[in-house]
TORKEMAR-960936 format. One record per residue (C-alpha): x, y, z; residue in three letters. Coordinates in steps of 0.2 Angstrom, whole numbers, plus 5000, padded with zeros to 4 digits. Each point is the difference from the previous one (the first is absolute). Layout:
<atoms>
XYZALA;...
</atoms>
This chain:
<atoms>
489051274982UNK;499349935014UNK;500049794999UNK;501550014986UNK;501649915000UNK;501250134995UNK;501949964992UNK;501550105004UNK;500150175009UNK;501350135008UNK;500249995018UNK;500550165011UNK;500050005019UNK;500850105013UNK;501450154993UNK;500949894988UNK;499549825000UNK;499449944982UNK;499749864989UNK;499449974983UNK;499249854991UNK;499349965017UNK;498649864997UNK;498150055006UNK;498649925004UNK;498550125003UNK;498649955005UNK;498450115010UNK;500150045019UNK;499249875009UNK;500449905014UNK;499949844992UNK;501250064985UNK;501150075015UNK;500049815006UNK;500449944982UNK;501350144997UNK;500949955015UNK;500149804998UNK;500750034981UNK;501450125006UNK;500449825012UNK;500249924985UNK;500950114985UNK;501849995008UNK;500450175000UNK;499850155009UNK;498350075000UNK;499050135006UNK;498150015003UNK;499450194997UNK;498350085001UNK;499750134986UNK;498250045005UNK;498849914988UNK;501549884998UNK;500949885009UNK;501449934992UNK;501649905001UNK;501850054995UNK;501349854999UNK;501850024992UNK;501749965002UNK;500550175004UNK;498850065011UNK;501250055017UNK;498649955014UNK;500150005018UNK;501149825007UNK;500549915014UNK;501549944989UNK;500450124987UNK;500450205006UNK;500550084984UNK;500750195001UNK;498450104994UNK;498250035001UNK;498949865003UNK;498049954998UNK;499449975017UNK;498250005005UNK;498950155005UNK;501350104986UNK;499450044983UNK;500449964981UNK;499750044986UNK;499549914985UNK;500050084984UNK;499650185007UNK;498849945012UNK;500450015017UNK;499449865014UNK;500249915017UNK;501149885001UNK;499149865010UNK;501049885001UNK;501949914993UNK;500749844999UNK;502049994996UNK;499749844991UNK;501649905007UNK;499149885008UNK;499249954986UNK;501349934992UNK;500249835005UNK;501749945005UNK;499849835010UNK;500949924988UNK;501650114999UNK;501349925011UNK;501250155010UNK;501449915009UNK;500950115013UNK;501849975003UNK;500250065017UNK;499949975020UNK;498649874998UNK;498250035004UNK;499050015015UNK;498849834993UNK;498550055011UNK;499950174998UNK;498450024993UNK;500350154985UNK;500749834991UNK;498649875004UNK;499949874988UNK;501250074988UNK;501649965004UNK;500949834989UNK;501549915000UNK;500850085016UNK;502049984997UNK;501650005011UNK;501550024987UNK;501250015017UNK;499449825005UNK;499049934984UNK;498249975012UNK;498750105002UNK;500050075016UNK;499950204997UNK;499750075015UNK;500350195000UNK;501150045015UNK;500550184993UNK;498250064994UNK;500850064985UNK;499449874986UNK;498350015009UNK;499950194995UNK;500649984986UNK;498749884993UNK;498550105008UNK;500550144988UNK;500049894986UNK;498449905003UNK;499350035018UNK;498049985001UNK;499050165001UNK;499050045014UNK;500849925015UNK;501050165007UNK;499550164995UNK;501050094986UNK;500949844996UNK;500149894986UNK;500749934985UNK;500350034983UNK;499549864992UNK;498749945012UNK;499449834996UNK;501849954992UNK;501149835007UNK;501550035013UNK;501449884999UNK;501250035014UNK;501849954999UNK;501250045013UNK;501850054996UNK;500750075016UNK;500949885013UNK;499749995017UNK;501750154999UNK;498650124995UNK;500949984980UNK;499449964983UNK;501549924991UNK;500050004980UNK;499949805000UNK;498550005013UNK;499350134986UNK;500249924985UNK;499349855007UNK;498450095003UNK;499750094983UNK;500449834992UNK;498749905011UNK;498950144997UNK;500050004979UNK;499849805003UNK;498550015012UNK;498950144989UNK;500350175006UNK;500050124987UNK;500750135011UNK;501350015014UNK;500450135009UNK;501650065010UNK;500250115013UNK;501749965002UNK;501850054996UNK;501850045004UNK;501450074992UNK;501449944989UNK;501250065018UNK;498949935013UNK;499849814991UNK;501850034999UNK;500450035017UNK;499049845005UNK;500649894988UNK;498649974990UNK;500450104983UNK;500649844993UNK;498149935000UNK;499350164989UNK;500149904984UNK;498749875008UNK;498850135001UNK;500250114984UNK;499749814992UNK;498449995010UNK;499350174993UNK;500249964984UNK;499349835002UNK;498450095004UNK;500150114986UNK;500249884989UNK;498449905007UNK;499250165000UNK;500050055018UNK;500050185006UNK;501550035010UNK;499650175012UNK;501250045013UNK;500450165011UNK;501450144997UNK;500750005016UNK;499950145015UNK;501550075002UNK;499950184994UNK;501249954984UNK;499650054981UNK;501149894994UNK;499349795001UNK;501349914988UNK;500749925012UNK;498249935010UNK;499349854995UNK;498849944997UNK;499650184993UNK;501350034988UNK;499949834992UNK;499249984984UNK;498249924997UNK;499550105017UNK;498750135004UNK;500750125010UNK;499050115013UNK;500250145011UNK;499150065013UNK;499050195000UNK;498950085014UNK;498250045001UNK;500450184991UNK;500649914987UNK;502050045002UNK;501449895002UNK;500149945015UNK;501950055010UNK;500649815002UNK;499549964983UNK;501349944989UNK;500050064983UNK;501349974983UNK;499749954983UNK;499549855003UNK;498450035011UNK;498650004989UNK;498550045008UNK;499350075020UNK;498549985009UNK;499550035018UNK;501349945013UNK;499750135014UNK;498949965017UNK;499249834991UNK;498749925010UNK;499949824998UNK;500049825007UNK;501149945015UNK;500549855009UNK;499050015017UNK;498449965009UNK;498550004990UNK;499950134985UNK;501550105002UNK;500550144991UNK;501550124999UNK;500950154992UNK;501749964993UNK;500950104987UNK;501349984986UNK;500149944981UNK;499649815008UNK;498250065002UNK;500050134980UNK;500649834993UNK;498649895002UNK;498750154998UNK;500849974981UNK;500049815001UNK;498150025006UNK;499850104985UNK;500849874988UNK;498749855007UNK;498650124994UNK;500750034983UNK;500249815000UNK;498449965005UNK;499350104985UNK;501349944987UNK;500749835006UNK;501049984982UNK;501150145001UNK;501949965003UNK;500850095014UNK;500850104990UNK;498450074995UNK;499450015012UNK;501450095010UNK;499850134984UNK;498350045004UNK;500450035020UNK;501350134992UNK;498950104992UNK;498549985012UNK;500750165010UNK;499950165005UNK;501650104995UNK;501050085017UNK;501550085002UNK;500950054982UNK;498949974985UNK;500349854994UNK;500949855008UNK;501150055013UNK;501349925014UNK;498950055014UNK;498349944994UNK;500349884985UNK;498750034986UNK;498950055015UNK;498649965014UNK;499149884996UNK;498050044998UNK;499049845004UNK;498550074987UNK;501349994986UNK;500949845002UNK;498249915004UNK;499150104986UNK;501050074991UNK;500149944980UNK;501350074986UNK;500950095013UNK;501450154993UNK;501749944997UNK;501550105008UNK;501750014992UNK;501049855002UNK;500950005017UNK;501849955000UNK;500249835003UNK;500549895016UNK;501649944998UNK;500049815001UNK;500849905015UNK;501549974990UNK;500450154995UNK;500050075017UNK;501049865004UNK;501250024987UNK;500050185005UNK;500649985020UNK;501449884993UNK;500650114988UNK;499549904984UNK;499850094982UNK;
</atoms>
């Protein structure tokens, strides 16, 4: 078959790995058909793999091949080269794979992170960061004194290639930075829905927030009275089609119904697991969490001289892993609603804990392959719905 373009195959590798309706391209061994293997696997926006079959060399690309990644560490077998595969009952060596992400182009997908600020010079952001915004002050200056925004948006869209082991999801999307906390080290609900509303106004089609407090705590500081402000601002985004993500909290609890954002409607809800795969301890969990992704020992931009990179943990850094992975489902299908695609970013997991959806993992961790690939996805059972902010306001007052 030497020199022929096949059409779809199966795909074995390692003990358990597998893939059907994998597309191939076969052509014979040659360096230069190496070379011309290679550049198209650059170009097919998938994961790919280059295998050499003896007479043949030929290229595997499709969605749901599980290859080797900086970005995405799915639980299970992966093609790596120098391992082999098989195709069709003939076994090979794998020569070479390419994850595919950063073939999709997501320049144009705006990411705003409501946070800290941004360390402006840090160079993981280099000509990609628009529209900086103060919502405490209405300017522009965002300068991150607590490092935490800065983190936060390296996992979301830091370039690759600058610190080693670091990066972002989305690595070519736009960072809008809004700062909500005050010079008190707070994020007050005003100074929040003032930032998700200048947000949906400016373009971003995604804002992430690794932030939150409790129904007590706001309480306690006099600020519950401003929650309406904000739960008005999330669903302005929904209805302009923004992607609302926000983080589940760290406190150890398995009951968020009274931590907002998380609990309100229209929002995406992460947790945090660790590099095994599990919950992570501080994790909070409850029926409204939707979905986890790695929060544990995350490297990633900082405030500081130079390129500077740190370790943080917590379901601030699992959140924009998920908001990373909405701006490259974006990029690919800028005329879903946000409803869509939050639907998709639901079922673009890998089930943990209980089958099914679950109060400590939601529907599940989140597999990069699947919610950038991925296509007619399964459907799970209906979760049971979020209550709405009226309701839970209705219920703390005692209202039928």
């Amino acid at each position: 078959m030497a020199g022929v373009a096949a059409n779809r195959s199966t795909v074995t590798w390692s003990q358990s790995g597998r893939a059907q309706d994998v597309f191939v391209r076969r052509l014979e061994d040659t360096p230069a058909n190496r070379e011309k293997l290679a550049a198209e696997a650059k170009k097919d926006k998938k994961p790919s793999a280059i295998v050499d079959l003896g007479k043949d060399v030929v290229l595997l690309s499709s969605a749901y091949l599980a290859t080797e990644s900086k970005i995405a560490k799915p639980d299970g077998p992966l093609l790596k080269a120098g391992r082999t595969a098989s195709v069709d009952g003939v076994e090979g060596k794998i020569l070479s794979t390419d994850d595919g992400f950063a073939e999709i182009d997501a320049s144009k997908v705006v990411v705003a992170v409501v946070d800290t600020g941004i360390d402006m010079d840090h160079p993981a952001f280099e000509g990609r960061i628009v529209k900086p915004y103060d919502a405490t002050t209405g300017g522009t200056d965002v300068t991150d004194k607590q490092g935490h925004g800065t983190h936060v948006a390296g996992i979301v869209a830091g370039a690759w290639g600058i610190k080693d082991g670091a990066g972002g999801v989305a690595r070519d999307a736009q960072i809008m930075p809004i700062k909500v906390f005050g010079k008190n080290g707070k994020a007050e609900p005003t100074h929040v829905a003032k930032g998700i509303r200048y947000a949906v106004d400016n373009g971003a089609k995604v804002i992430n927030m690794s932030l939150g407090g409790d129904e007590a705590a706001l309480k306690k500081l006099g600020l519950w009275e401003q929650m309406p402000e904000m739960k008005e601002a999330i669903a302005y985004a929904q209805s302009k089609g923004v992607l609302v993500v926000a983080a589940s909290g760290n406190d150890s609890k398995d009951d968020i119904s009274s931590y907002y954002p998380a609990s309100l409607p229209d929002v995406l809800t992460v947790g945090a697991v660790n590099s095994a795969h599990k919950r992570a301890s501080f994790s909070n969990g409850g029926n409204e969490l939707e979905v986890t992704a790695p929060g544990v020992d995350i490297l990633s931009a900082y405030p500081g001289e130079g390129a500077t990179y740190k370790k943080l943990q917590g379901t601030s850094m699992a959140s924009p892993y998920v908001a990373g992975a909405a701006a490259l489902v974006i990029a690919q299908h800028p005329d879903w609603s946000a409803e869509e695609v939050m639907e998709h970013l639901k079922r673009a997991v890998d089930d943990r804990g209980k089958t099914g959806k679950d109060i400590g993992y939601g529907h599940g961790e989140i597999n990069l392959f699947k919610a950038a690939f991925g296509e007619n996805l399964p459907v799970e059972p209906a979760p049971q719905p979020k209550r709405s902010f009226g309701e839970k306001v209705a219920q703390f007052f005692g209202a039928n």
